[in-house]
N, C-alpha and C positions, 0 to 999 in steps of 0.2 A: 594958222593953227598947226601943232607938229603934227608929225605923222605919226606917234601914237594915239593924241585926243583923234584922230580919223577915225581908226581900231574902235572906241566905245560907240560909235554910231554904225558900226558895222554889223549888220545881222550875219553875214556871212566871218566872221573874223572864231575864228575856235579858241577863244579866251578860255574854256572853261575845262578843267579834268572831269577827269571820269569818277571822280570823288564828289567831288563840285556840282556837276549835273546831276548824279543820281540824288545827291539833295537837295536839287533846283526840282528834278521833276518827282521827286515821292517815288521814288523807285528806287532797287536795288542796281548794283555792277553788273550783273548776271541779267537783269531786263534788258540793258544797254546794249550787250553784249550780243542779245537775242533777236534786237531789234538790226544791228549790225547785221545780222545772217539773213535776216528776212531781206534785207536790200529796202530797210527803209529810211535810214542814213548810215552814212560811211562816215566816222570820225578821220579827224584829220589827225596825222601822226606828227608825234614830237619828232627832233633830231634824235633822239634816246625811243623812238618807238612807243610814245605811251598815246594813248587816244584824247583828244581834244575836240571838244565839241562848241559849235556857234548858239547863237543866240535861236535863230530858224529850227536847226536842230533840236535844240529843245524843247520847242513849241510841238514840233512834230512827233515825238519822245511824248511829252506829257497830256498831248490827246491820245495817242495809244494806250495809252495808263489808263485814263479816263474810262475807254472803250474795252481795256482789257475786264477794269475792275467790275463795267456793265454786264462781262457775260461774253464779250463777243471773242471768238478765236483767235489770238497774237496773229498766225496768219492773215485773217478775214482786216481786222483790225488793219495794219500795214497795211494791204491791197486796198482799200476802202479811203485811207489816206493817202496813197499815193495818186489814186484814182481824182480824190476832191483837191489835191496839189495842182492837176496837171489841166482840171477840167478850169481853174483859178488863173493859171495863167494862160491857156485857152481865151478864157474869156475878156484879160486884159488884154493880149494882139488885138482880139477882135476891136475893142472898145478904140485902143489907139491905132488899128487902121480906120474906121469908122472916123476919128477924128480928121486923122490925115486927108481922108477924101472927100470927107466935106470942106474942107479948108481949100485944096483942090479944089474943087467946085465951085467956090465964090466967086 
């Protein structure tokens, strides 16, 4: 497989402009940009400086939206996301040391 076809299976790969995404997630430049400051993704920069966003990134972008459109604070909204991100992979260590040490154990 070349090492581009790798890129489309990549959730982390910033295939996508800031054109691009705001019409992936139903949102404006200016939400993108806002979500940026809140520190709830960091687009990736082009060589030319223009923001690039992953596949992840989006997903986390267009539950904001979600959350914004229900009412809840950009702030509140972000914090609340980045809280159920981290409590997510939290819970996958746990699951794969729990593997680990029963396998251990046998």
């Amino acid at each position: 497989m070349a090492q581009s076809d790798d890129m489309f299976g990549d959730d982390d790969y910033p295939a996508y402009t800031m054109g691009r995404a705001a019409e992936i997630t139903n949102s404006s430049q200016d939400f993108l940009r806002r979500l940026d400051e809140a520190k709830l993704i960091t687009p990736f920069r082009s060589a030319g400086g223009h923001r690039r966003y992953s596949r992840y990134q989006l997903r986390l972008a267009a539950r904001a939206r979600e959350m914004v459109d229900q009412g809840t604070a950009l702030e509140a909204a972000c914090r609340i996301i980045i809280l159920e991100d981290q409590l997510e992979e939290a819970l996958r260590q746990n699951e794969e040391y729990q593997r680990r040490h029963q396998a251990d154990a046998s």
